[in-house]
C-alpha positions as CSV (number, residue, x, y, z in Angstrom):
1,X,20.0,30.1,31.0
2,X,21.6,31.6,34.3
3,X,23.3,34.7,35.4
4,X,25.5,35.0,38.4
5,X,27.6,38.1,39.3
6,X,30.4,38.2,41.9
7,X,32.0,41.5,43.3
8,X,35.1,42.0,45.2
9,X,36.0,45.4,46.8
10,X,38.2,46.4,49.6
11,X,35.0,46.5,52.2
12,X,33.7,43.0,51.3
13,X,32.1,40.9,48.5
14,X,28.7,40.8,47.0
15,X,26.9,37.9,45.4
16,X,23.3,37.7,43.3
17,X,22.2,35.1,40.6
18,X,18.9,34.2,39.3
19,X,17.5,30.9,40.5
20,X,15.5,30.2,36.4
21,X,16.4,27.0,35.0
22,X,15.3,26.4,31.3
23,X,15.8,23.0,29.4
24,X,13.0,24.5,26.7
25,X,9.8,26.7,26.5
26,X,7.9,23.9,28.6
27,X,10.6,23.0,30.7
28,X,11.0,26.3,33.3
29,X,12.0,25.4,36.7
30,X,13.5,27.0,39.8
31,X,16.9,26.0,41.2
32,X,18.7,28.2,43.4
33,X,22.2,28.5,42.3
34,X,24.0,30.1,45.5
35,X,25.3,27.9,48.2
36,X,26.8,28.9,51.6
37,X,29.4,26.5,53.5
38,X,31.5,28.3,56.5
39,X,32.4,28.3,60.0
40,X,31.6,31.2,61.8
41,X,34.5,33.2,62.5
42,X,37.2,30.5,60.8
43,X,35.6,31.1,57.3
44,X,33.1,31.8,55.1
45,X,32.5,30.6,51.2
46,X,29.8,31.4,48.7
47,X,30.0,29.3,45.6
48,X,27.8,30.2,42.5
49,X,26.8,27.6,39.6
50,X,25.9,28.1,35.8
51,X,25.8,25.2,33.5
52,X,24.3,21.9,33.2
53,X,22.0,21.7,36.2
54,X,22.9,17.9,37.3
55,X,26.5,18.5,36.6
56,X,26.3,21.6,39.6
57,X,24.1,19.8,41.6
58,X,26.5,16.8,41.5
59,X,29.6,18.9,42.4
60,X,27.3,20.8,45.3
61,X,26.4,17.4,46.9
62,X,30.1,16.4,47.3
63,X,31.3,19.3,48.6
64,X,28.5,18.7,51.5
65,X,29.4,14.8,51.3
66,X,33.1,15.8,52.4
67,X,32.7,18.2,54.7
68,X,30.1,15.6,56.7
69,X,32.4,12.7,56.1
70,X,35.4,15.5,57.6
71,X,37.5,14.0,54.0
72,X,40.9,14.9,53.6
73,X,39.9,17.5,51.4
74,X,37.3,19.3,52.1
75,X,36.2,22.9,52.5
76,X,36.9,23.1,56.2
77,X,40.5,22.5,55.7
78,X,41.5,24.5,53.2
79,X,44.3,26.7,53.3
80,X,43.2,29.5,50.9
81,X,40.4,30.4,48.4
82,X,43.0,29.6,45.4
83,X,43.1,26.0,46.8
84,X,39.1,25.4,47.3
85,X,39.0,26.7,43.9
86,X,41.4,23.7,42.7
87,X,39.6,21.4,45.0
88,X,36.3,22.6,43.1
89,X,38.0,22.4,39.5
90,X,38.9,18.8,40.3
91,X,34.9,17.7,41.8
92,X,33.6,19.5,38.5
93,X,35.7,17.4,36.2
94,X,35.0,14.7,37.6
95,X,31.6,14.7,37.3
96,X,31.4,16.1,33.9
97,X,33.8,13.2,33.1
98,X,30.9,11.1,34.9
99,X,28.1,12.3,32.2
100,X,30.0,12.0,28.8
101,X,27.7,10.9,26.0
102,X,28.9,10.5,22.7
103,X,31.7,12.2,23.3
104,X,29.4,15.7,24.8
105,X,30.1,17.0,27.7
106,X,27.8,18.6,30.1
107,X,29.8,21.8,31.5
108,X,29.3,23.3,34.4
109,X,31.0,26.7,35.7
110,X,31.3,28.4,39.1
111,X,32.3,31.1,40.7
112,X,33.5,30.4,44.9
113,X,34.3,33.5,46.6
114,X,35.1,33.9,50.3
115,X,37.9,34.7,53.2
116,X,39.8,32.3,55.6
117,X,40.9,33.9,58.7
118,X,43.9,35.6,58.6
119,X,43.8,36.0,54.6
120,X,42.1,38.7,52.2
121,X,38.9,37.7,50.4
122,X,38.9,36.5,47.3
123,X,36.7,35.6,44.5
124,X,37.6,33.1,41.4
125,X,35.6,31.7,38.6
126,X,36.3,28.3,37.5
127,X,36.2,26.9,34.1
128,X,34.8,24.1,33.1
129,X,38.4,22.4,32.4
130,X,39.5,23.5,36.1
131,X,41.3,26.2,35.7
132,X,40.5,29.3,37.3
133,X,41.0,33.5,37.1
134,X,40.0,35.9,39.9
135,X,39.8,39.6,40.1
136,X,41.8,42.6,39.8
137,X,41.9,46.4,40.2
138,X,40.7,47.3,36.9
139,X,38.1,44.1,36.7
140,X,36.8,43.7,40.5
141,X,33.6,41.6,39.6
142,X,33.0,38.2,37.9
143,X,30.2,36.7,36.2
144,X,29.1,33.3,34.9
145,X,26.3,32.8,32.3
146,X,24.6,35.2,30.0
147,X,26.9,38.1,31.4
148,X,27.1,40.1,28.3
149,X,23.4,42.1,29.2
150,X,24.4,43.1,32.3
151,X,28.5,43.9,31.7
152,X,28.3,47.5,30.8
153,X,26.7,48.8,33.9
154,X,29.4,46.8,36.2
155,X,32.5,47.9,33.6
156,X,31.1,51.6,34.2
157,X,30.5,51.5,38.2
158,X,32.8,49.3,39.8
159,X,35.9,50.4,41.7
160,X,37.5,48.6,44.6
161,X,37.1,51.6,47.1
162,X,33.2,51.4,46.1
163,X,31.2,51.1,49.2
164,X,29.3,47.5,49.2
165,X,25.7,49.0,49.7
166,X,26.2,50.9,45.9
167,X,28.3,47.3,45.1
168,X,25.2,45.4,45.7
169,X,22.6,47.8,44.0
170,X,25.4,47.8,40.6
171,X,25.1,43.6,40.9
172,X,21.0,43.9,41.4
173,X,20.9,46.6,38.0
174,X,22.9,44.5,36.1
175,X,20.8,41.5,37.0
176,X,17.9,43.5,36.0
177,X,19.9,44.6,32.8
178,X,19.9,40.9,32.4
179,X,16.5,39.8,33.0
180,X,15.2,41.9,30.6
181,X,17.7,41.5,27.8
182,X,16.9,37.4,28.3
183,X,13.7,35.6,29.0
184,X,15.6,32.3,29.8
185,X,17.2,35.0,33.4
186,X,14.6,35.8,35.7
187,X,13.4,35.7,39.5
188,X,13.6,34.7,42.2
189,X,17.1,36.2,42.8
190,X,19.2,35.9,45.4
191,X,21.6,37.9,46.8
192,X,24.4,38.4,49.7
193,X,26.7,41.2,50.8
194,X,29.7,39.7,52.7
195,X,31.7,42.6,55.0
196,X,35.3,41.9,55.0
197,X,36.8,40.2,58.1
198,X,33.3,39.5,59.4
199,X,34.2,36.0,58.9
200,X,30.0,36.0,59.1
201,X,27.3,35.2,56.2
202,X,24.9,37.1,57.3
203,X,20.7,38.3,55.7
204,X,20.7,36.3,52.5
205,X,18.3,38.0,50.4
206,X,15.8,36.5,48.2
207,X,13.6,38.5,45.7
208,X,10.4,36.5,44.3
209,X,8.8,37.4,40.9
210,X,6.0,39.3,42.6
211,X,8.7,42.0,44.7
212,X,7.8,45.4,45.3
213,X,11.7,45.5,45.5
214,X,12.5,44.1,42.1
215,X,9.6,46.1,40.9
216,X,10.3,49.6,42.2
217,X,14.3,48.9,41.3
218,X,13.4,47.9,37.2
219,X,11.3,50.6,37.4
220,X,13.9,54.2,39.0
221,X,16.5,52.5,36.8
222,X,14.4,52.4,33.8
223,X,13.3,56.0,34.7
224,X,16.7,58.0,35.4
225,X,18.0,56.5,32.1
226,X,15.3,57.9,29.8
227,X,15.7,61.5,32.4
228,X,19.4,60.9,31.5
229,X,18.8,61.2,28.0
230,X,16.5,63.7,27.9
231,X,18.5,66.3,30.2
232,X,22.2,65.5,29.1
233,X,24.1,67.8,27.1
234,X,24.9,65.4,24.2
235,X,26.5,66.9,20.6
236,X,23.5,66.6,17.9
237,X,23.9,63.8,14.8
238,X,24.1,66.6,13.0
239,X,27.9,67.9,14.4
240,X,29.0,64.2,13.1
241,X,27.9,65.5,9.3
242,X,29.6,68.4,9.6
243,X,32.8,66.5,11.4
244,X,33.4,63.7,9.4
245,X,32.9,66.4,6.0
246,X,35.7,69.2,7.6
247,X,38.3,65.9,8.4
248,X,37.3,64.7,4.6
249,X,38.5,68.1,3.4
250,X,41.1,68.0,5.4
251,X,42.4,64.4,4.4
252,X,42.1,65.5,0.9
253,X,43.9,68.7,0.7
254,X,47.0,66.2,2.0
């Protein structure tokens, strides 16, 4: 399984996936699933993968064939994110189109985020079929994968005037959210903070199995929840009782 998570606010974009790839309990391999392409101060995109490994790495390796091979279309000539996002639609369909066996198809999903000079920065997902979404005020993240572990901590946080140093640590806790919620999600992660109009991918991070990082973030996080719980000022079970009995009194005597 995979887990990749995309945020968008007004100071920049952050990226992290996991880089586990499982095809069965004795089939675990590593695979990173973030991939840089730009040109420094023209543009910069990240793209993320989740789905059928040789479907992604298929799609991955033309997007490098046409940007060496200077294609017609290509990544370096793109006029916006919405239209590499198209152009990345159409080079996963195809492929998947490729690999049909008895009538299955082997999905792949991405995320691309990025800026062109001159535009905003954007990030879109892309479905399997081609079509895409991107982000909004009240929703400024994506995710591909097992997302529903790690959801409730970005639904809770995230804010577009959010700051991208508290952006990133929300993507690395709900990566951890993830991890431990799913076996199939795990290390080493990756992860990239992108400051808007810096036209500039700049420190990749990667976090092995064996991080002090990974190991001192699982373990506050794990820590201020149980504190949370202990200190907050929560009603008892026992107010429900007495609730849900005064509003059954109350129904009745209607």
């Amino acid at each position: 399984m995979t887990y990749c998570v995309a945020v968008s606010v007004n100071a920049g974009m952050v990226f992290c996936s996991d880089s586990l790839t499982n095809a069965g309990i004795d089939q675990v391999s590593t695979y990173s699933k973030m991939f840089r392409f730009g040109i420094d101060g023209d543009r910069q995109f990240v793209i993320l993968t989740a789905g059928n490994l040789a479907t992604c790495q298929a799609t991955i390796a033309r997007i490098k064939g046409d940007i060496k091979q200077n294609a017609s279309n290509n990544l370096f000539n793109m006029e916006s994110i919405e239209t590499a996002a198209d152009y990345l639609g159409d080079l996963s369909r195809e492929q998947q189109e490729k690999r049909v066996i008895e009538g299955k198809k082997f999905e792949a999903s991405f995320i691309i985020g990025g800026q062109i000079a001159g535009n905003k920065h954007e990030i879109i997902m892309v479905y399997p079929e081609g079509n895409h979404i991107t982000t909004s005020d009240d929703t400024p993240y994506l995710q591909i994968g097992e997302s529903k572990y790690g959801k409730p901590i970005l639904d809770r946080i995230l804010t577009p005037e959010l700051n991208l140093d508290t952006s990133a640590m929300c993507a690395l806790v709900s990566m951890d959210s993830t991890m431990r919620s799913n076996l199939s999600v795990g290390p080493p992660v990756e992860a990239l903070i992108y400051q808007t109009d810096s036209l500039i991918l700049a420190n990749p991070h990667r976090f092995d199995s064996d991080s002090d990082f990974l190991r001192d973030l699982k373990h506050d996080w794990d820590q201020r929840l149980k504190d949370a719980f202990k200190h907050m000022s929560l009603p008892p079970l026992s107010w429900a009782t007495n609730w849900d009995r005064s509003n059954r009194g109350r129904s009745g005597a209607s």
